[in-house]
N, C-alpha and C positions, 0 to 999 in steps of 0.2 A: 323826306326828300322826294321821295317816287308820288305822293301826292302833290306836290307841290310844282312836279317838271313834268304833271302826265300832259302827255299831246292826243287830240282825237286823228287818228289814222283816214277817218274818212275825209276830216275837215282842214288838218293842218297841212296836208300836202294839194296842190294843185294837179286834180287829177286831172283837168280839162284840158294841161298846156299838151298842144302835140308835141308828137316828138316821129323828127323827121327821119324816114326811109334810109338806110345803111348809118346814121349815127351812132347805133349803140351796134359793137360788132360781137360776133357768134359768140368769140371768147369769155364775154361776160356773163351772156345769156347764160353759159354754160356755169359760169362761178353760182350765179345767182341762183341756179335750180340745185344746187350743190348747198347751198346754205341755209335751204326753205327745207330740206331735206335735214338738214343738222341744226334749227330750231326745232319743226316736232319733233327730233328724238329727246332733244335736251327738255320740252314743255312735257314727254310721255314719263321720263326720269325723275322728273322735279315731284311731277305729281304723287309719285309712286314713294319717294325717299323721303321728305322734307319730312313728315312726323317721324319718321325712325331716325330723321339727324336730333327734331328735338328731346323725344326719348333717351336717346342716346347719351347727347351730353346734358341732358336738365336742362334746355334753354327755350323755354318755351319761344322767346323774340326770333327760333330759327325761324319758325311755320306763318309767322308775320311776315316776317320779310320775303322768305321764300314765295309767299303768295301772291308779295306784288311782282317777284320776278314770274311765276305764272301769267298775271297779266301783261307783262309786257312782252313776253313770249307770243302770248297771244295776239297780241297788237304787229310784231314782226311779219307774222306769219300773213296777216292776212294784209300787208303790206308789199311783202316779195307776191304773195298769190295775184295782186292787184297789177301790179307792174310787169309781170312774166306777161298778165292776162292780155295787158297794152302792147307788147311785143309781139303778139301773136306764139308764145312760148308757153305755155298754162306748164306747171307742174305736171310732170307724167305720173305723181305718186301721190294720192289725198292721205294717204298713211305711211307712212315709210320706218325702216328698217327696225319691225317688230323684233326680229332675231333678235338683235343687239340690245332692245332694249330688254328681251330679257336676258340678255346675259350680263348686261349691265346694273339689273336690279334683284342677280340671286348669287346665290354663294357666299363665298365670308366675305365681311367685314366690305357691305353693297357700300355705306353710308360712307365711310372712309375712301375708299375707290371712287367713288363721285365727286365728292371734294376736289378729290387732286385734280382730276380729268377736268373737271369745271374748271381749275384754274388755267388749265392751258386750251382750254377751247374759248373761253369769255375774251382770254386774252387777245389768242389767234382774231377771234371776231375783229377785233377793235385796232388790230393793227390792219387788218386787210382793210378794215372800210375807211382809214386815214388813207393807207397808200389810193383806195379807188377817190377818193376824195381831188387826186392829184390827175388824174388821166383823162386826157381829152376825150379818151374811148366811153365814158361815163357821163349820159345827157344831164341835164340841168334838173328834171325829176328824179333821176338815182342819184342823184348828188343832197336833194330836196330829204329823201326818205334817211340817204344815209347820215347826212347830220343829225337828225330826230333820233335815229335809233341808236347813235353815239352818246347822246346823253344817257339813255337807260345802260347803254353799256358799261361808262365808268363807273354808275354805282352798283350794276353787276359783279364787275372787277373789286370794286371795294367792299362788299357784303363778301363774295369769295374768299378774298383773303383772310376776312374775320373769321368763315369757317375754316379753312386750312389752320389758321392759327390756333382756332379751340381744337381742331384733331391733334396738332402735335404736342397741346399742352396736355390732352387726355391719353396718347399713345406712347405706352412703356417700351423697354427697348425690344423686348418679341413682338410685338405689332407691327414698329419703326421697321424693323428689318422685314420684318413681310411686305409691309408697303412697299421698301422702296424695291425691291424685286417687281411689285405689279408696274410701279410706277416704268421702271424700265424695258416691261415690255411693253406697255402701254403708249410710249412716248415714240417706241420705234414703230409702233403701228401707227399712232398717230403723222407722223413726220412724211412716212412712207404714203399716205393717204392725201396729204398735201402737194406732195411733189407729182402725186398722178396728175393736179392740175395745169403742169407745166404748161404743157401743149398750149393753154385755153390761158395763162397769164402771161405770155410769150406772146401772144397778138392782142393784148392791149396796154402792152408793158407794168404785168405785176411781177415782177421774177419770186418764184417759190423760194429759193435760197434768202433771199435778203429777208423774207416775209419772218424768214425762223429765226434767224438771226436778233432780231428785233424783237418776236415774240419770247425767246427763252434769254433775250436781257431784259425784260420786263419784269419774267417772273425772280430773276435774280436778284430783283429791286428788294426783294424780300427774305433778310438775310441770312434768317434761323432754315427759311423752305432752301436758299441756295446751296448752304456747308451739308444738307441732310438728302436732298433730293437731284442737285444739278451737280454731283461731284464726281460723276463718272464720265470715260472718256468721251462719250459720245455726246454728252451733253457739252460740255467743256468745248469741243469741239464746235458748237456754234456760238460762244463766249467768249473764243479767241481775239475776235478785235475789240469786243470791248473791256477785255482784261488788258489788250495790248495798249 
């Protein structure tokens, strides 16, 4: 599938169309350098973890697939870099948040921790760039890139879920319960880290709330991850209406 849907980054977008003076307003600018920021950490992760997931569970098909998500990570990156650079907005960071990435790739049970996180970041991606999809704050080039980078993201979303799925068929119940402890603090930092954006989707009408809401009834699509991972109150808590 990722052969079959790849697009060239330089050639499939029209880099030449302008794009006129106060159209694209601060708030996005600001999403945008936010997210080029959270592709390299996710392309620093991938690279670091994909052989210890196949290791881990025997599947050698992780490090395949994993690799196309490397390139298309790769392809993101130099997409938002392209577009900030049109803005007159360039990334302030050619590497970003080395910390995390190592904390993200030591300690127990990295490959497992990854997973999960990946499923709620892939997600989050792919719900934000539907909602910018809808906002006249978003010129006809971000709209251009983010369709493109919506295809690689469903089959991100669906390779994801394949791994969360082989973690929970490999993790006994002392794992289960470690995870879902990381998974809870992790979702509150995650959430928390979202909602910093308020300010900057509040002037181009993305509201952070509705954004979660959407993203964690996504992952609840998924029914074995919902009863095991989304059944504490704070989760629940943005599952309200669509359990309602």
């Amino acid at each position: 599938m990722a052969f079959a849907a790849d697009w060239n980054p330089e050639t499939a977008i029209d880099w030449s169309r302008p794009i006129e003076p106060g159209a694209v307003k601060e708030g996005w600018v600001r999403i945008l350098q936010y997210f080029y920021e959270g592709e390299w950490q996710g392309l620093e992760i991938i690279q670091r973890l994909m052989n210890k997931a196949a290791h881990r569970f025997n599947t050698s098909e992780m490090v395949t697939y994993y690799s196309t998500q490397c390139y298309d990570e790769s392809k993101h990156l130099f997409v938002f870099r392209t577009y900030l650079n049109k803005l007159n907005a360039s990334p302030t960071k050619q590497r970003t948040f080395d910390p995390l990435v190592f904390l993200a790739t030591s300690g127990p049970l990295p490959v497992e921790r990854w997973l999960l996180a990946t499923y709620f970041t892939e997600t989050l991606a792919a719900t934000l760039f539907q909602r910018a999809l809808e906002l006249d704050a978003v010129d006809p080039t971000g709209k251009e890139l983010l369709r493109l980078m919506l295809k690689d993201e469903s089959r991100h979303i669906a390779g994801t879920r394949l791994g969360v799925q082989t973690l929970m068929a490999h993790a006994g119940p002392f794992k289960t319960a470690l995870l879902k402890l990381w998974w809870r603090l992790f979702v509150r930092l995650a959430v928390a880290e979202v909602r910093k954006l308020k300010r900057h989707g509040d002037e181009v009408g993305m509201e952070p709330e509705s954004i979660l809401q959407k993203t964690f009834g996504r992952m609840a699509g998924m029914e074995q991850f919902d009863g095991k991972f989304l059944s504490d109150d704070f989760a629940r808590g943005f599952l309200r209406d669509r359990v309602a």
